[in-house]
N, C-alpha and C positions, 0 to 999 in steps of 0.2 A: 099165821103163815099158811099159805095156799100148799096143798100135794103138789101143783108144779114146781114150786119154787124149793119144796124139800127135797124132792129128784135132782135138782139141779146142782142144790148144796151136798147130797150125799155123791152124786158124781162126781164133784170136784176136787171132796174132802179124798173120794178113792183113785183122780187121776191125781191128786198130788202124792197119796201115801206110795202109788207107784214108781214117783217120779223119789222119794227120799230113796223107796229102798234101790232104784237102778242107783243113786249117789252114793249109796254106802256101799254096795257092790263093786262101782268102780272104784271107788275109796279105798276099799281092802283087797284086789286087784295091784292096784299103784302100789299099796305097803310095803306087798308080796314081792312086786317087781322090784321096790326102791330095796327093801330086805338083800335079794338075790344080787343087785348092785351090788351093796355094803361087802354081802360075801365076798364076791369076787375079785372087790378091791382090795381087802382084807389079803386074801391068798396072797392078790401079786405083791404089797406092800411086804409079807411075811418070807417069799422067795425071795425079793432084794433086799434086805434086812442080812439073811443066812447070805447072801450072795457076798452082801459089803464086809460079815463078820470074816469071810475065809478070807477075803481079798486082805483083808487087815493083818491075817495072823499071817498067810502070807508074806505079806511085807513087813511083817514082826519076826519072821526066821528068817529072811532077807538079809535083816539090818542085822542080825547075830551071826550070819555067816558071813556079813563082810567085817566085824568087826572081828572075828575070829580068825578070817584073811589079812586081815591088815598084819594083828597081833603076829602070826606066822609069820609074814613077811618082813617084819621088824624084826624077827630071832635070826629070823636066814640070813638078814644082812649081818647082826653082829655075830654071827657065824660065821661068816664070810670076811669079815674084819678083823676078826679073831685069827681065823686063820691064814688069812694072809697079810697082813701085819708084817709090815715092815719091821727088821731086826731092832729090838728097843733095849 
């Protein structure tokens, strides 16, 4: 092998080594950024989660204070039947 031809090979071998490490650079760049996505999606998935839980218990004490209304409402009437109650 000729000294030119080993300049040329050792140039190439150093413009490619250049070119891996700008690829892994951007490579772990992207991770960082797709990383930082994940978080963020994380967060908002975790606020509607706690959002949907309250909304449930919500309408979990909802359905126990209309059934505890109804219940009342059915005493009051035979309360009310009760007391006025045609002479028997």
């Amino acid at each position: 092998m000729e000294p030119k031809d080993e300049g040329k090979n050792e140039k190439a071998f150093k413009n490619f080594g250049k070119r891996v490490d700008e690829f892994v650079s951007e490579l772990n760049e992207a991770g960082e950024k797709l990383q930082k996505e994940f978080q963020e999606r994380y967060e908002e998935l975790k606020v509607s989660a706690e959002k949907m839980k309250k909304e449930a218990e919500n309408k979990e004490r909802w359905k126990e204070v209309e059934a505890s209304l109804k219940k009342a409402g059915e005493e009051l009437k035979n309360a009310f039947n009760a007391a006025f109650k045609k002479g028997s």
